[in-house]
N, C-alpha and C positions, 0 to 999 in steps of 0.2 A: 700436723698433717696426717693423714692416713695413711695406713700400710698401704692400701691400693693406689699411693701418690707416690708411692717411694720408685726410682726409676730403677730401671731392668740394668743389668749387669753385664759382664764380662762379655757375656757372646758379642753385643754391641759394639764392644771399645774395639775389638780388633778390626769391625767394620769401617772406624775414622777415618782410614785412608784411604779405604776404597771409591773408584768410580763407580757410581749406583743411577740406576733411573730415576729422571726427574719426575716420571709420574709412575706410581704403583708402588706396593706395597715389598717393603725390602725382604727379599726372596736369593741370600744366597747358594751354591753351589753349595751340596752338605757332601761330608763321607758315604760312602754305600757298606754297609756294615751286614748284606747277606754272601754270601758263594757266589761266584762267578765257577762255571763252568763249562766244557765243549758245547755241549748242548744242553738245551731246557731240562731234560731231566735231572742232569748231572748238577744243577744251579741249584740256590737256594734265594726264591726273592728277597729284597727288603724295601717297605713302603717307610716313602720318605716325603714327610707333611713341610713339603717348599715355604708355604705362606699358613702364619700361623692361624686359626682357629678362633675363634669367639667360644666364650664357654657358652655349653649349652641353656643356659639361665639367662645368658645376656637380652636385656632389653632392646630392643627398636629403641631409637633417641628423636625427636622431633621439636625441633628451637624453632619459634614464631618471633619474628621484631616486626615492631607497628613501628612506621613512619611520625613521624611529626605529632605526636598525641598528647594532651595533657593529663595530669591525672585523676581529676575530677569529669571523664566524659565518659565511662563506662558506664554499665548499671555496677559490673561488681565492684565496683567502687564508688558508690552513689551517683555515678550521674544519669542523665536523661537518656543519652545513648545507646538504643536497646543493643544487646549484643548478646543473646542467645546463647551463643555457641562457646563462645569464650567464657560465658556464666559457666555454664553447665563444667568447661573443664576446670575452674575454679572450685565449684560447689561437690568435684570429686578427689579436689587435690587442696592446697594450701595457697594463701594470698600473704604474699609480704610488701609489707606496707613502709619499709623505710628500706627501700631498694633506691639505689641511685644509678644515674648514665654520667657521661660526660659532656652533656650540654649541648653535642651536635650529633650530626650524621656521621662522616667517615670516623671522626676519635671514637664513637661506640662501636662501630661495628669491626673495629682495629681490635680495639681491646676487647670485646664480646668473644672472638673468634680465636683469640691467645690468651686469656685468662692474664692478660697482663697491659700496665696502666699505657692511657694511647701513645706519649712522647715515649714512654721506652722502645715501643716500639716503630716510633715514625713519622705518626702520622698524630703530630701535635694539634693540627688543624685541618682544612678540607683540602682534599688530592690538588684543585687548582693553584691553593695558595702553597703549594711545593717550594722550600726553597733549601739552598745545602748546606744544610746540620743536622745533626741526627735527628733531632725531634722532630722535624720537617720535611723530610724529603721523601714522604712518604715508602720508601721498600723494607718492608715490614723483613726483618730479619731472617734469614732460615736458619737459623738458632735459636728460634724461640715460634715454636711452632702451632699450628693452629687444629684448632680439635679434630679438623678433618681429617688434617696426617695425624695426630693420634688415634684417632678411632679406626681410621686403614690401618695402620700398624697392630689394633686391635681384633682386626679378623673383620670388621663393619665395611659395608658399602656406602658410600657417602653423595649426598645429594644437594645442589645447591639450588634454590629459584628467586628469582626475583633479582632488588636491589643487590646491584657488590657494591659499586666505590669506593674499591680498594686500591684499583690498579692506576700505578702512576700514569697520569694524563698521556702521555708520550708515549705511552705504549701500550695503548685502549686503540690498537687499528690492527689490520691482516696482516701485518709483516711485525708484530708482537715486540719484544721477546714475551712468551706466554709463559714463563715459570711464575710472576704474577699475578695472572688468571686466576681463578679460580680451580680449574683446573692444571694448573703449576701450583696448588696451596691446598691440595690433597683431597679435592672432590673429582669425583670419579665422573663426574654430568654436571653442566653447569646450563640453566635455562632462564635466562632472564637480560637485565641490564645494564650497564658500568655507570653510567652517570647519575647525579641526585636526585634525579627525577626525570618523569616520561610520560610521556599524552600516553592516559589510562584506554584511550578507543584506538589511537595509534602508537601502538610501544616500540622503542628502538630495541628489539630483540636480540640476541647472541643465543645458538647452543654450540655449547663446549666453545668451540676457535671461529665457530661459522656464522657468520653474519645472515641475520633470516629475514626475508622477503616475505609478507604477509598477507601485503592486500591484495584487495581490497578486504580489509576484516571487519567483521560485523561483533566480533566477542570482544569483552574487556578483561584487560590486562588480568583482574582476579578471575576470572572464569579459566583463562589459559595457563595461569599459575597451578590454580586446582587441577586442573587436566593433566598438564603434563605431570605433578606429581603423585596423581594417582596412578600415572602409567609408570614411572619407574620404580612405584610401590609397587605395583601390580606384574611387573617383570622380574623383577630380584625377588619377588617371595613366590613366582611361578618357576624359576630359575633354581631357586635354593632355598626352601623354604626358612630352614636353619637358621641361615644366618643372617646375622642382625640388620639393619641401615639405620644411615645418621642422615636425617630429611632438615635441610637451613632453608625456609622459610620466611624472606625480608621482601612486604610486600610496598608494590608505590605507593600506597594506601597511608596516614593520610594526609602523606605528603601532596602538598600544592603540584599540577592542576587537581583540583576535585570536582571530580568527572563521574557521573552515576547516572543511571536511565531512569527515564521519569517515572516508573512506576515506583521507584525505590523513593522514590522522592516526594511523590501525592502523598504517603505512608505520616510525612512527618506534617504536612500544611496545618500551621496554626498553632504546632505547638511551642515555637520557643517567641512568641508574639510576647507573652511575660518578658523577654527581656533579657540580659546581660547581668544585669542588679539583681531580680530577682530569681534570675537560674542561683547567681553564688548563694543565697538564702537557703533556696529550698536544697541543693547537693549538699549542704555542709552539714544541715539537719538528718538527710538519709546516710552520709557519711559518719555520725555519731552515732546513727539508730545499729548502723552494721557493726560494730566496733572497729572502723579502719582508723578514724582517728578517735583522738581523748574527747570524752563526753565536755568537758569545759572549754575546747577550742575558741578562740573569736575569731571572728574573720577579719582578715586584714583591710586596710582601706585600699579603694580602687589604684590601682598600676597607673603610672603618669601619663598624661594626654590622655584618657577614656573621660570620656563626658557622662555623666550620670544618664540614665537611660530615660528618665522623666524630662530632660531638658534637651533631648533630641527631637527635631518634626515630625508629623505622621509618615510625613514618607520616608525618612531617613530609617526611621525604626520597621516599615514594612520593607524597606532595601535591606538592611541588616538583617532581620531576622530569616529571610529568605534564605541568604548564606549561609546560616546557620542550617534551616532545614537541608541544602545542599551537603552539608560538610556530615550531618549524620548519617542521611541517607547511605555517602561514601562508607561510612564506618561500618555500617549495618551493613551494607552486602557483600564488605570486604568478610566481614564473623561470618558471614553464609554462608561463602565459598571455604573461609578456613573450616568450617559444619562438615561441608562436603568430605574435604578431607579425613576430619575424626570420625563419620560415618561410615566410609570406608576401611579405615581399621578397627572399628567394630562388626562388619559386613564379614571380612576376612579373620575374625576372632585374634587380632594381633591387639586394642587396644589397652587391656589389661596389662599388659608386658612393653605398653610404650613408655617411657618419661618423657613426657611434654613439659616443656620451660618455653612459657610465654613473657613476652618484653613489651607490656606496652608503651610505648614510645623510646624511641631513640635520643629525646630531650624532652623535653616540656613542651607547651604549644606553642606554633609559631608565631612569630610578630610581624610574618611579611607581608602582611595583605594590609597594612600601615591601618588609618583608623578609618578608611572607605569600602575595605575590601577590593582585590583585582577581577577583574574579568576579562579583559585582554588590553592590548599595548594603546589603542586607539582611545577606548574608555581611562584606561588609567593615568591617560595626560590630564586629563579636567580635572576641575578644583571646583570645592563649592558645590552651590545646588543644581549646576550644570551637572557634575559627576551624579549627583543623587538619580536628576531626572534621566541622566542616561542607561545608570546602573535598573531603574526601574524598567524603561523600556528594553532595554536587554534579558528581561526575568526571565523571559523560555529558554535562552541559550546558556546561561549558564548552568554549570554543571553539563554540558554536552561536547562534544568536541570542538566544538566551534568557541572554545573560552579554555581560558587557564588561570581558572579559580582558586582564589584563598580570600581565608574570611577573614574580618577588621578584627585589630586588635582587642576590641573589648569582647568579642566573644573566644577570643583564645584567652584573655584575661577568665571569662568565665568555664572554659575548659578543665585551667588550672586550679580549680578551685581544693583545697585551701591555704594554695600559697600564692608570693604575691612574685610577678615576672614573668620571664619566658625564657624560650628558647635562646643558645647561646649565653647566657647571662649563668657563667658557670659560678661564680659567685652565690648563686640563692641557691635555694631547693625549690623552684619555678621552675628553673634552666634545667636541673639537674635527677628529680623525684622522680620516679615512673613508678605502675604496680608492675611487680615480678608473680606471677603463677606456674606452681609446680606441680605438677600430676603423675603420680606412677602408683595406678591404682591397687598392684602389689604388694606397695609395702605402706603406701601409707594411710594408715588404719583412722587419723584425724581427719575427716571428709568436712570439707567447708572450714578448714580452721583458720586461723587467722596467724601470721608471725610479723614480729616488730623491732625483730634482731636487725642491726643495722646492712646494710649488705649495697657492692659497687656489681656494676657489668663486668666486672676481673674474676667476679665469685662464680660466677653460673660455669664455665668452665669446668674449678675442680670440684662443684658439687656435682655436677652431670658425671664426673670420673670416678666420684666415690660411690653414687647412688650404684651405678653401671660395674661398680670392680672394674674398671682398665685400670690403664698401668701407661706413665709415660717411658716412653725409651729412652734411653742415653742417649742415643745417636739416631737419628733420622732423617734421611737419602743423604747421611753422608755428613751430616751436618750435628756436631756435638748441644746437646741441647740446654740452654739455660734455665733456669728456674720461673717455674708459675709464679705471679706475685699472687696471684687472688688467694682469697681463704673458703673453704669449704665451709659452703651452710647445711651441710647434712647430718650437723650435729642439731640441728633445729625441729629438723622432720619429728623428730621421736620427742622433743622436749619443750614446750612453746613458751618457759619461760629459763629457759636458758640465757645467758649472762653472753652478750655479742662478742664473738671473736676478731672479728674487725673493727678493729679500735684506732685505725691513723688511714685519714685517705687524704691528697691533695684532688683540687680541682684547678682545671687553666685550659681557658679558649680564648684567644683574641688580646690576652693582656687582662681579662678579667678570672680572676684567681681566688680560693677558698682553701680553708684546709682546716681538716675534723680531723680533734681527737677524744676520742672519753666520753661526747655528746657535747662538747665546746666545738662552736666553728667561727671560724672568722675569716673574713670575705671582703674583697674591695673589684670592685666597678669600672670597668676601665671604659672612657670614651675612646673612640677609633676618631683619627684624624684624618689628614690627606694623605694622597698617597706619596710616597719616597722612593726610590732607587735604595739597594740595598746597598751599604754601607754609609750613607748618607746620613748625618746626625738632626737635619731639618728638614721639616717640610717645604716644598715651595714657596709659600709665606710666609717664612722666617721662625714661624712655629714651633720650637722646641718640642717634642713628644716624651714627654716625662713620666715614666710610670711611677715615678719617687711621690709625684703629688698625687697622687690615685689616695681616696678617703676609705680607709678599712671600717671595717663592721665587726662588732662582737656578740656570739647569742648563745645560749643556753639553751639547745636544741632538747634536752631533758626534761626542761618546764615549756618551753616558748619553741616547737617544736616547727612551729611555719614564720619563726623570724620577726615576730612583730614588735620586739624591746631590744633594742642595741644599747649593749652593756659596755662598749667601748670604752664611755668616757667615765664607768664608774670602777670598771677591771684593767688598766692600763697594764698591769704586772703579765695578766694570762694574756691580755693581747700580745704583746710583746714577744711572750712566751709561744705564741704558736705565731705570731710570724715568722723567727728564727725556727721554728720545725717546717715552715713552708719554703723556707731557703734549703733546709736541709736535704727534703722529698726532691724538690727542686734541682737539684746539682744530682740527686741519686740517678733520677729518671730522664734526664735530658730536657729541662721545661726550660731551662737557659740557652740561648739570649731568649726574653720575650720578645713575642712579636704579635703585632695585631694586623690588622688589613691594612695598615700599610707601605707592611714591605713583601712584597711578592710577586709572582709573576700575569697575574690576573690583568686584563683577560686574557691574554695570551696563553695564559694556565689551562684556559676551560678549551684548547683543542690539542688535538695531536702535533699540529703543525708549530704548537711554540710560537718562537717567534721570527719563524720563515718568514723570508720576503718574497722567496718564488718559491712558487710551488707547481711542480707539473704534475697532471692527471692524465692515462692515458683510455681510449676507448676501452669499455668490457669492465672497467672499475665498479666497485657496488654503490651504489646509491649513497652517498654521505649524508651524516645526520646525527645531532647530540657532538660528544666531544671528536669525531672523525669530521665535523663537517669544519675548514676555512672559517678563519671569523672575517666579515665585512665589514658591519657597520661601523659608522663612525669613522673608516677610513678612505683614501682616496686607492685608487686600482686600474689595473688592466687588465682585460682578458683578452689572449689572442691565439685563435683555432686554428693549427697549421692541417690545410686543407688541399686535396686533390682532387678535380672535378673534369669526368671523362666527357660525358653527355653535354653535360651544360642544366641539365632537366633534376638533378639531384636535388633532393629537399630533406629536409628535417629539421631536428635540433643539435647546435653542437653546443652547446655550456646553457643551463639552467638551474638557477638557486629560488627555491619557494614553487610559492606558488598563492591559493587562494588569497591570501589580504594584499600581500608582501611579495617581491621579486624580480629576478631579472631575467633576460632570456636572449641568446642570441640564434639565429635560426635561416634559412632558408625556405624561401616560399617560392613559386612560379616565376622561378628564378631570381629572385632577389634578393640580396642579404636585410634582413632586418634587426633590431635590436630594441627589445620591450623592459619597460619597467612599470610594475603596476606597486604601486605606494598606496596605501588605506583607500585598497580596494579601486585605485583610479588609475588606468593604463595608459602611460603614451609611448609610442612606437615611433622609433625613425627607422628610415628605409630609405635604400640606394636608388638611385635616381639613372641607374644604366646597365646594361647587362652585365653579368658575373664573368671573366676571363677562365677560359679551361686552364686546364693543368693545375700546376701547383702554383697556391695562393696562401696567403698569414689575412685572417679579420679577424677584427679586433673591436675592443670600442674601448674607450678612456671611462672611469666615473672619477670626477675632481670634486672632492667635497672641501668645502672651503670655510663651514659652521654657518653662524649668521644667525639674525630673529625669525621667529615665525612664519614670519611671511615676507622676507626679504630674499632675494637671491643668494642661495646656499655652494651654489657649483654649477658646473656643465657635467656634460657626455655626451660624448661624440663617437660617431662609426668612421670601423676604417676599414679601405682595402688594398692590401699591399701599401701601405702607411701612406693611402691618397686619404686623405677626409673627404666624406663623402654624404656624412648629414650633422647635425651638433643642434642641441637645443640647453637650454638654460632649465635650471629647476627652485623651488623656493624647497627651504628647510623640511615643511609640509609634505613634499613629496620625495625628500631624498630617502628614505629608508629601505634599507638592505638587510633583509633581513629574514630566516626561514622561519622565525618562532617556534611555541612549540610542539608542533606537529610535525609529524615523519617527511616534512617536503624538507629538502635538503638539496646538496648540488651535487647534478645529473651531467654525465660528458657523451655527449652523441645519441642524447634522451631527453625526453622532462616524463618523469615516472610517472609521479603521484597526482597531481590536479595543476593546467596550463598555468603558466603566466600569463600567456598570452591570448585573447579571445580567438586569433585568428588562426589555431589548430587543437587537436582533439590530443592529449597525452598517449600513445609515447609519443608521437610523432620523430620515430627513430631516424635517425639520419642514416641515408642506404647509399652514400657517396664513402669515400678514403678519410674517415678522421685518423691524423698518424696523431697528436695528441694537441692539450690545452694546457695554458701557462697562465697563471695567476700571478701577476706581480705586484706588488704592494709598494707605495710611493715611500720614499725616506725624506722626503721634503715634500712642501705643498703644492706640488703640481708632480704629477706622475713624468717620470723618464723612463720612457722605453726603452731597452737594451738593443742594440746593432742587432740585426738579421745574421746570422753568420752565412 
């Protein structure tokens, strides 16, 4: 490790005990070492530097992570993908080519952010599937701290935007606790998201602790990411020019929905109509010509279930490649706007003195848009050349906000092009490969070079501390610090045929597990089963979940570098031999018990509310949405509005979730109570059949879902006032759906915000009568039971 890795001293340790702030830079009370005297003249000053200093040399720092990306869809990495901007800081900096992630979302950007591997730190898998053991429970340590509170400690202003989800599920809402924020984890400004994804036309926005209200907005997500980063660029170096910032850059981009305007989108018509098959041909050829990989490469055979691209129909293949032009389009304007940004600190002559480490992708591509592609909930029930012809006549919306697009597996198959898999699948180097790019146009004098030194998302950490000279502290707010796992690749910069210093890394998401050492990796697959209760040894069908039978792999990542020869059954000795080093990592870092999806709290995981069965809301609450909004579907519930009514004439809305396809709505109209639910875009409405009583009054209305086929009767719901029933209709399976999707309509208490449920009022349609509050209760048996009135 480098001197500039080695941690600070003495002055720290004495700080162990102290109570210190949870956010800012540790600043304690020093000696006064001038004269004190009667008066000024009689004094002798002494300036006393509180908060340390950046040295004068210090860099600007700027970390980019792409979303969901494979490593065959760049241009600077062979693919068709134009991407401009990202070239260019490529072709001024260094491309490494055997950089790896950890297969998903939150374990990289856990481990990105701490230079340490993701179960040591927590978050063995994604913040929903939380469960309590170290690897799991996602609360990333305050002992093992993240480069933000380093780089503060370093004299740097620190900036976050975009994706976090980091913060455990249950405390992503206004009443926090926030030392997990981002702003509790050493960034000074936080402007962006908490959860794995967000409608790119409508983002569920945060800055710093505050929840932001936007619409109606007309900008996308990458345009308002640029913006505000160019404004905290633009403040801190009008503020103090000197001193440094650290700019974290994780854009929605290109994670699903992929949402882009159609100009961006005309740009690409026509040209991925070659195909799936023939994209991975022609990338793996410009990939050899670049030297990113070995000129003798073969391509692997197609990924299971992708059909060869010749034995597809015309229309399938013009619905497929469509998504594709969508999915680039996304890519490209996401580079445009990240353009915006590098043009900016070359505008303000800071470029030269920045280090930019770009990450593209945070796994491999995804495989969630199955082998049809998604475009929203109503399309993705079909099967068949029903889906084909509907995905075709949906062509204009997708990619708009009216869709929550991801493309079919076989063009994330050709993403990834030259390995074989995807995302999650930590096992390969599909799931796992991304390009890493490093730029610091100051020192490094190899413009366009290339490196193939092995390297994990644990590295970028202390190579950004070495390139930069900081220095980690002992102690930080308070909290004695433990060791960096990652290894510095800053011994590469200067040498491109340096011998990899990262020589042992483990992989594991879901029960699918790998581990490299020397250029030996071996890797086993693990199927996910039903789901279990945690502690539970079966699945509900008797099922055993055996990770003992999971089928290992062995490869020669030296010669067979994208896995195509499993040496397993001819190396049994070196299998062997790195399985017991995968038990070893294993027990070092907390990847024990395994667990895959399923044992956890999902979905109950994906909101704040757990697994409340009541929940009350009271008027003046913000708009709920993403992990703050209730989950419904699929459940049976009540709502009921404890109301005061002086006039008689009062109208509005008091409880509203959704809106445009999807939702429910309970509300006051010309005196009436009614209760609307509009299901794929079809609204039926019950309403009271006699005037509303003044004073205080409880309505309510039941949903009983009860499951059932298609088109059989699924449940009722019924209105109520003062627990009189007062309408009740029946619904098929067809129309029970509860549900905000996803776009920013969420649930509304004495409003409906964002666009009606209901045809027969205009949004907000506030309610100007007494709401003292709303009660959400969730049934524990199959028919809801209401609680006494007290």
């Amino acid at each position: 490790m480098s001197n500039h890795l080695k941690t600070k001293g003495a002055a720290f340790i004495a700080s162990l005990f102290l109570t210190l702030p949870s956010f800012g830079q540790y600043s304690p009370e020093q000696k006064f070492e001038g004269e004190i005297g009667k008066t000024l003249p009689e004094s002798v000053p002494y300036k006393i530097q509180f908060n340390k200093k950046a040295s004068p040399d210090a860099p600007n720092i700027v970390w980019i992570l792409i979303d969901d990306a494979g490593f065959g869809a760049t241009t600077p990495f062979g693919g068709l993908v134009e991407t401009p901007n990202i070239e260019r800081i490529a072709n001024n900096g260094l491309k490494f080519t055997n950089f790896h992630t950890t297969a998903i979302c939150s374990p990289t950007r856990a481990a990105l952010l701490t230079g340490r591997n993701h179960h040591s730190v927590h978050v063995g898998l994604l913040t929903p599937a939380a469960i309590d053991f170290p690897g799991y429970d996602t609360r990333i340590p305050f002992e093992k701290a993240t480069v933000a509170e380093i780089l503060r400690e370093n004299g740097y202003n620190t900036f976050a935007l975009g994706k976090w989800h980091l913060t455990p599920v249950v405390e992503n809402s206004q009443a926090g606790p926030f030392n997990r924020w981002p702003t509790g984890r050493g960034f000074d400004h936080f402007y962006g998201f908490h959860p794995g994804a967000t409608d790119q036309w409508h983002p569920e926005l945060w800055e710093d602790q505050t929840k932001l209200s936007i619409e109606p907005n007309t900008k996308h997500l990458n345009e308002l990411l640029a913006d505000k980063a160019i404004k905290y660029i633009a403040n801190q170096k009008s503020s103090d020019p000197e001193k440094p910032f650290f700019l974290y850059l994780a854009t929605g981009a290109t994670h699903s929905p992929h949402q882009v305007a159609k100009e961006w989108i005309d740009k690409y018509k026509g040209k991925f109509d070659l195909g799936w098959d023939e994209y991975r041909k022609v990338v793996i050829e410009r990939q050899k010509k670049l030297g990113i990989i070995p000129a003798n490469t073969v391509l692997p055979e197609c990924n299971p279930n992708v059909k060869a691209w010749k034995d597809l129909s015309e229309k399938e293949r013009k619905a497929y490649a469509h998504f594709m032009e969508v999915y680039a389009a996304f890519y490209s304007y996401t580079d445009y706007e990240i353009g915006r940004i590098i043009n900016y600190l070359e505008q303000i002559d800071q470029l030269d003195n920045t280090l930019i480490a770009i990450v593209l992708g945070d796994n491999g591509a995804s495989k969630g848009g199955t082998q049809y592609g998604t475009v929203n909930p109503q399309i993705n029930k079909l099967k068949g050349e029903e889906r084909i012809d509907a995905i075709l006549n949906a062509r204009d919306i997708i990619g708009t906000d009216e869709s929550s697009t991801d493309y079919p597996i076989g063009l994330a198959m050709a993403t990834n092009t030259p390995f074989r898999y995807w995302k999650a699948d930590a096992n390969t180097e599909g799931g796992t490969r991304n390009p890493l790019i490093i730029s610091y146009p100051k020192i490094i004098k190899d413009k366009g070079g290339i490196r193939h030194q092995y390297g994990h998302v644990i590295d970028v950490l202390p190579t950004t501390l070495e390139l930069a000279k900081a220095e980690v502290p002992e102690v930080i707010n308070g909290y004695k610090q433990k060791a960096v796992e990652g290894v510095s690749l800053a011994y590469s910069v200067e040498n491109a045929k340096a011998q990899s210093r990262h020589t042992v890394q483990y992989y594991e998401i879901a029960g699918s597990r790998a581990i490299y050492k020397d250029g030996w990796k071996a890797g086993a697959h693990h199927e996910i089963g039903e789901t279990i209760n945690i502690g539970e040894k079966a699945d509900p069908s008797g099922k055993k979940i055996d990770f003992s039978k999971d089928v290992w792999e062995l490869y020669n990542l030296n010669e067979d570098f994208n896995e195509r020869i499993n040496l397993a059954s001819k190396h049994p000795e070196k299998l062997k031999e790195l399985q017991a080093l995968f038990d070893e990592e294993a027990k070092k870092y907390n990847v024990f018990p395994l667990k895959d999806f399923t044992a956890h709290n999902m979905p109950e995981g994906r909101s704040i509310y757990g697994k409340s069965s009541v929940i009350t809301l009271y008027p003046g609450v913000d708009h709920l949405v993403g992990v703050s909004n209730p989950l419904y579907d699929g459940k049976s519930f009540s709502v009921k509005a404890e109301v005061e009514l002086v006039t008689g004439k009062e109208e509005g809305v008091l409880f509203a979730l959704g809106g445009e396809n999807n939702g429910i709505s309970l509300f006051i109209k010309e005196g009436k109570l009614l209760f609307a639910h509009r299901s794929n875009n079809q609204i039926a409405h019950l309403v009271s059949d006699k005037p509303l009583p003044k004073g205080k009054s409880v309505f309510r209305f039941d949903y009983n879902f009860n499951g059932g086929d298609a088109n059989e009767i699924a449940g009722t719901e019924a209105l109520y006032i003062n627990n009189e029933k007062i309408a009740e209709r029946s619904f098929t399976k067809k129309e029970a759906t509860v549900y905000a999707g996803n776009k920013v309509d969420g649930t509304d208490v004495g409003r409906d915000l964002i666009a009606p449920v209901s045809d027969r009022y205009q949004v907000p349609f506030d309610f100007n009568g007494k709401l003292k509050k709303v009660v959400i209760e969730f049934a524990k048996k199959d028919k809801i039971t209401i609680s006494e009135e007290k």
